[in-house]
Structure formats: C-alpha cells, structure tokens
C-alpha positions as MATLAB code, in Angstrom:
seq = 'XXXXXXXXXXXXXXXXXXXXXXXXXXXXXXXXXXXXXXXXXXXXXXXXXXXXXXXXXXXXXXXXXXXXXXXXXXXXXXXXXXXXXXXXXXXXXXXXXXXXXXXXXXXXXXXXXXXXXXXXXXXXXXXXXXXXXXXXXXXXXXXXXXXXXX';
ca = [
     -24.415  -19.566   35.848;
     -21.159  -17.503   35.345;
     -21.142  -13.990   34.351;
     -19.119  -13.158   31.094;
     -15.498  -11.739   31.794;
     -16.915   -8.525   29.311;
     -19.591   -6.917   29.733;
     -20.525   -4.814   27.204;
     -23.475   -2.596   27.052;
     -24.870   -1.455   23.097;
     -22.608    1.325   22.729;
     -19.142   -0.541   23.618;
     -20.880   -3.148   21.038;
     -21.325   -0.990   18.049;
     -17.663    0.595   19.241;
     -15.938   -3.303   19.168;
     -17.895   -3.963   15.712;
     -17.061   -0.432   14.230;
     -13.216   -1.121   15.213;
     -13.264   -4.841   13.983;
     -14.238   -3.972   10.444;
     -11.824   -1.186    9.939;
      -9.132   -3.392   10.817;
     -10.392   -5.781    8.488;
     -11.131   -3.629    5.764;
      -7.292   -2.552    6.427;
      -5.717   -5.883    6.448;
      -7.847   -7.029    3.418;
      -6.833   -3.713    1.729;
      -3.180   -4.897    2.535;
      -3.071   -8.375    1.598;
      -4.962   -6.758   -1.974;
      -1.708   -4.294   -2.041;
       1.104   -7.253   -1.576;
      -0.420   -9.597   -4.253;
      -0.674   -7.193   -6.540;
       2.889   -5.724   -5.604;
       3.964   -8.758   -6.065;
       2.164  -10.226   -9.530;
       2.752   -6.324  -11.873;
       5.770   -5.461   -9.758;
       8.219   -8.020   -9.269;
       6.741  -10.352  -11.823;
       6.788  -13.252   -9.542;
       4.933  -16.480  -11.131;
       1.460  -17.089   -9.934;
       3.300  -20.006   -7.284;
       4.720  -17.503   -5.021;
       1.273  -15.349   -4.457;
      -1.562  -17.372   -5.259;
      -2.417  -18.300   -1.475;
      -2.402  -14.874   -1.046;
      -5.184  -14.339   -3.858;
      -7.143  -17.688   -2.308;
      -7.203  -16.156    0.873;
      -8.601  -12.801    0.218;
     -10.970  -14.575   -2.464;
     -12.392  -17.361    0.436;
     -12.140  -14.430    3.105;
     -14.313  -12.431    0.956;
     -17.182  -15.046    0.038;
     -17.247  -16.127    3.592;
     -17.815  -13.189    5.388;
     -20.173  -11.790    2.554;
     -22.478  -15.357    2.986;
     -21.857  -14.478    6.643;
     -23.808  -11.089    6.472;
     -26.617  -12.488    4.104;
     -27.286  -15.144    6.561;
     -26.554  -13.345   10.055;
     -28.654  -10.368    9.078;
     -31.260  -12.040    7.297;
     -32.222   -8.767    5.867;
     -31.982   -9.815    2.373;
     -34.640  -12.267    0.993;
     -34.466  -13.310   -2.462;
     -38.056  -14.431   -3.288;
     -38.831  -10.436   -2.477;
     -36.425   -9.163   -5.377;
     -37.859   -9.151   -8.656;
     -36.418  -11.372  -11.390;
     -35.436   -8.334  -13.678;
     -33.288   -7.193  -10.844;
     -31.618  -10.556   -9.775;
     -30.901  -11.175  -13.785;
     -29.864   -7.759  -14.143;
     -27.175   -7.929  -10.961;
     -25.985  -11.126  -12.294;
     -25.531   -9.981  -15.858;
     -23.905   -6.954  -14.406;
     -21.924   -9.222  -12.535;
     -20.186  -11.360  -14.933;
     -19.943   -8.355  -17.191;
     -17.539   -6.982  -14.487;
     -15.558  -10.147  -14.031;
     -15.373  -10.519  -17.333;
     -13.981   -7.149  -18.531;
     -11.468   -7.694  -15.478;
      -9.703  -10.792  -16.900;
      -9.614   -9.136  -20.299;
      -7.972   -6.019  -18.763;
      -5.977   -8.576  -16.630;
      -4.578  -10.597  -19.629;
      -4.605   -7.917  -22.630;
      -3.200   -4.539  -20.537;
      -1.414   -6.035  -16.970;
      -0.132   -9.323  -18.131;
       0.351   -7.594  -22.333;
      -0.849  -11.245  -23.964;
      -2.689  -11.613  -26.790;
      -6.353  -13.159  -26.122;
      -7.166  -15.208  -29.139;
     -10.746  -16.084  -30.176;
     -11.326  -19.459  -28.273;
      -9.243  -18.305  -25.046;
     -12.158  -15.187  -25.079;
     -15.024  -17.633  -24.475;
     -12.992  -19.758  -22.459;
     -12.453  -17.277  -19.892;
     -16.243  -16.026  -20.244;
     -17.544  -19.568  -19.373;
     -15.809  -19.952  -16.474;
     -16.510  -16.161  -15.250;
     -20.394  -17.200  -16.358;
     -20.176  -20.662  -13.942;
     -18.095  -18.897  -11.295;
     -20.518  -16.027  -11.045;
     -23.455  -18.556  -11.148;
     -22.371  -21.003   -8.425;
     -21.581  -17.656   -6.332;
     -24.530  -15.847   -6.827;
     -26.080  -19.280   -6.153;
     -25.001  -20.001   -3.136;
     -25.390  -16.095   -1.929;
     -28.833  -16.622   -2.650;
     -29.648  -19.676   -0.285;
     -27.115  -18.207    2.419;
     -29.833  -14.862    2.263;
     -32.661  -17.148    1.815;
     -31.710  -19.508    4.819;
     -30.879  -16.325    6.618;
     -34.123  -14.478    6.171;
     -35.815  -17.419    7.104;
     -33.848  -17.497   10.618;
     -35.016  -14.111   11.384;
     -38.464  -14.439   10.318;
     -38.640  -17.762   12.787;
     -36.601  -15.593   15.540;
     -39.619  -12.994   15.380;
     -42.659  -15.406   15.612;
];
C-alpha cells in the first residue's frame, strides 16, 4: 500500500482546516462585496451579477448541508418542535424583512399589496424546502455517526 505524499499529524490538521476556512470566509466575504458593489453602486441590471449571487447562494447551502451531514452533531428528532417552528418562523421573518428592505430602501420601489404576499410566499417555500432539506442532510448525518460508533 502507498504512503500518502502528506503526512499530517492532528495539529498540522486543525492548522490546514483553520487556514482553509479563513480563506473561504475571505473569498465569500469578497464575492458578497463585488455583487453588491456592483447591484447599489454601478446600477448594473441583475444580468451582469446574478451568477455571482447563484454562486455564493449554492456555495453557501452546500457547504452548510456539508457540516450537518459530515459532523452529524445535529439531530433533528432531538430538537423540540417549539424550537424547530420557532427557527423557521424566525427564519422567514429575516428573509422576508430583507426583500422588503431590498425593494422599498436599496432598489426605492414601491411594494404594492399583492407584490407583499408574493414575495412572502416564495420566502415561506424557499425557507421551507431549505430548512427541509437541512433537516434530512443533519438527520442522514447523525445517523452516519451513530452507525460509525456501534
């Protein structure tokens, strides 16, 4: 069997990991600062830096299913309903005063009546297909541990 070309012992590990998410934090941090330079500042249309948005949006999701599952330290049938409602509630209520903030004070439009529960329908099935599938990512992943102990 062939020996790895790096060896690392636990310290040099928790150094590589502690390195790797500053630099992501960083470049996450920067893509956030171009989009937004780029939307309020130069008023560019939504074309020229929506893959921008997409990518920090997917990056985000993934990597947060990513720690639910690879830690498996989170296990939803554990938390009590109160709390899961309240987080999601909480949640949405977030979203949701962030695309009214977005639209009334960044963008200055007027947010008529219907357009109000338009945008809190999708921020309610957004939030609910997210916090759906960050559920079975913890679930799945707190399973995998449990197995890995027995």
């Amino acid at each position: 069997m062939r020996k790895a070309p790096f060896s690392f012992d636990e310290r040099e590990k928790n150094v590589f990991r502690d390195v790797c998410t500053v630099m992501y934090l960083i470049t996450l941090f920067a893509l956030m600062s171009f989009q937004l330079y780029r939307q309020f500042v130069l008023h560019q249309p939504h074309q020229e830096w929506d893959d921008i948005a997409m990518l920090m949006s997917v990056n985000v999701i993934v990597v947060l299913g990513a720690i639910l599952y690879l830690t498996g330290a989170v296990n939803p049938k554990r938390i009590k309903l109160g709390y899961l409602i309240a987080g999601y509630v909480g949640f949405v209520l977030l979203g949701f005063a962030f695309i009214v903030f977005k639209y009334t004070v960044l963008l200055g439009q007027q947010v008529g009546l219907a357009q109000f529960w338009d945008y809190l329908l999708t921020v309610i099935l957004i939030s609910g297909v997210l916090a759906f599938a960050m559920g079975v990512l913890a679930y799945l992943g707190s399973r995998r541990i449990d197995k890995q102990i027995e």
